[in-house]
Steps between C-alpha positions, in 0.01 A plus 500: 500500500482805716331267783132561529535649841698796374256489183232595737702839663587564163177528335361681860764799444396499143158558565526741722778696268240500248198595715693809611557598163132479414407218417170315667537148596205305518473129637157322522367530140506321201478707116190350362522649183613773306266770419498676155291776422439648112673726322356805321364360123648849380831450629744405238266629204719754339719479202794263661209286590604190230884542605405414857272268375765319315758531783260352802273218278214726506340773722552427870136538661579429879756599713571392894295672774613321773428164706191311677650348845358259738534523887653152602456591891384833668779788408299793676539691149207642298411449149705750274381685205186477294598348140295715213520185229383212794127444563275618803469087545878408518589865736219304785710181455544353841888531629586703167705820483604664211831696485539723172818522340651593177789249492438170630831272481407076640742321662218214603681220557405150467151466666366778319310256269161708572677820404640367151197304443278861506759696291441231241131544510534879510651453159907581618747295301742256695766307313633173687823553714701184479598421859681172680356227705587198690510384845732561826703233602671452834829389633673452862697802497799235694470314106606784346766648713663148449470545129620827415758483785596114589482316849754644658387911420189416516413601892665822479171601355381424849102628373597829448727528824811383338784619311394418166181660367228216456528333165238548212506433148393597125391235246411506090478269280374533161279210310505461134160381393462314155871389458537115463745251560687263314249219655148725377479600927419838526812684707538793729835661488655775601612604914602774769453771227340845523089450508459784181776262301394310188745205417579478133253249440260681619568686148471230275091449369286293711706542804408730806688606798337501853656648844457310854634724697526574936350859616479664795723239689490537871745376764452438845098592388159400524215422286169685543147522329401777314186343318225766436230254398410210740475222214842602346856433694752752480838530653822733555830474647647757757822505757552711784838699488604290786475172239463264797223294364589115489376526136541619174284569241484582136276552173577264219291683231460481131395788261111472346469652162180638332494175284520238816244764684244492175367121518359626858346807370331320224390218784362809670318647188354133460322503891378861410343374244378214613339677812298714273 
């Protein structure tokens, strides 16, 4: 870790490096939605019209035209562009601007629900991204300077005012799901190895391998809230280059697949349905 502190001069002389090569910043708006407008019915209607056909899945009828943004608190700017493929009745929206572009490239996040939630209505195909999950745990950082350097080291650590650097750590083990014991107990096996590792078991039919793994550990750090919806609890881990913090902190995550994910979204499907 680069210590959040310097993170924050960092990312300043970053935006202002890009901002004096051109680029607009903006900061007190949310995308809404991506706007498409339609293409020409005669485009693609000569004689390599079936070739194209056959290369894209059919003729493309839409194409990006820019976003739909929301003001979250009062930015002093004005409402950009007109859109020619959005209504009369969506341009009056209250708090809505529209910026036209010919390239739009997302990089949402993960409390852009609303966002991906629209594209899927507006017809835009999304494929699940496997991701990781788990929880944060939390040690004294004292426990683990003893650990990784013994009683008698341990102090030079000092908090981050000592000769040795404060200690952290990295942990994976892998589990082995299916494979069975001499006694009929189902067994985990497997330890310290690298989280993308299969064991050879995991080869053999009816056996799968699983990573637990640490992320993002954090020495001499803090843990702070970064929920975005007030009936969910989220958390990350951050130190200050300094590392000072009586505490340490780490993720102890596992990966979620489309197959553990897909009981949920048919759950999901099922409250739709009921609903209606």
């Amino acid at each position: 870790h680069l210590g959040t502190d310097r993170l924050v001069r960092i990312l300043r002389n970053a935006r202002e490096y890009l901002e004096a090569n051109g680029a607009n910043i903006v900061f007190g708006k949310t995308v809404e939605s991506v706007a498409f407008e339609t293409i020409d019915s005669e485009i693609d209607a000569e004689a390599s019209e079936a070739s194209e056909k056959k290369k894209r899945g059919g003729r493309r009828t839409r194409r990006v035209a820019g976003v739909w943004t929301k003001t979250n608190r009062d930015s002093g700017e004005k409402s950009d562009s007109d859109c020619d493929g959005v209504t009369a009745e969506t341009k009056e929206k209250e708090g809505s601007s529209f910026v036209r572009a010919s390239a739009v490239i997302l990089a949402s996040g993960h409390s852009a629900r609303n966002l991906f939630e629209k594209m899927h209505l507006d017809g835009v195909a999304l494929e699940y991204q496997p991701f990781a999950a788990g929880f944060r745990i939390e040690h004294p950082q004292v426990l683990l300077d003893t650990l990784q350097y013994g009683s008698e080291l341990a102090p030079l650590a000092a908090r981050g005012k000592g000769k040795l650097p404060v200690a952290d750590y990295r942990l994976a083990h892998t589990v082995v799901v299916g494979e069975t014991s001499a006694g009929g107990a189902s067994e985990a096996s497997g330890a310290f190895s690298s989280p993308k590792k299969k064991t050879e078991n995991a080869s053999t039919p009816g056996h799968d391998a699983r990573a637990c793994y640490s992320f993002c550990m954090c020495p001499g750090g803090q843990i702070v809230p970064t929920s975005t919806d007030p009936n969910e609890l989220c958390v990350n881990g951050m130190s200050f280059s300094k590392r000072n913090s009586e505490w340490a902190n780490s993720g102890l995550v596992s990966a979620i697949s489309f197959n553990d994910a897909f009981s949920f979204c048919a759950e999901s499907d099922d409250d739709d349905d009921d609903d209606d």
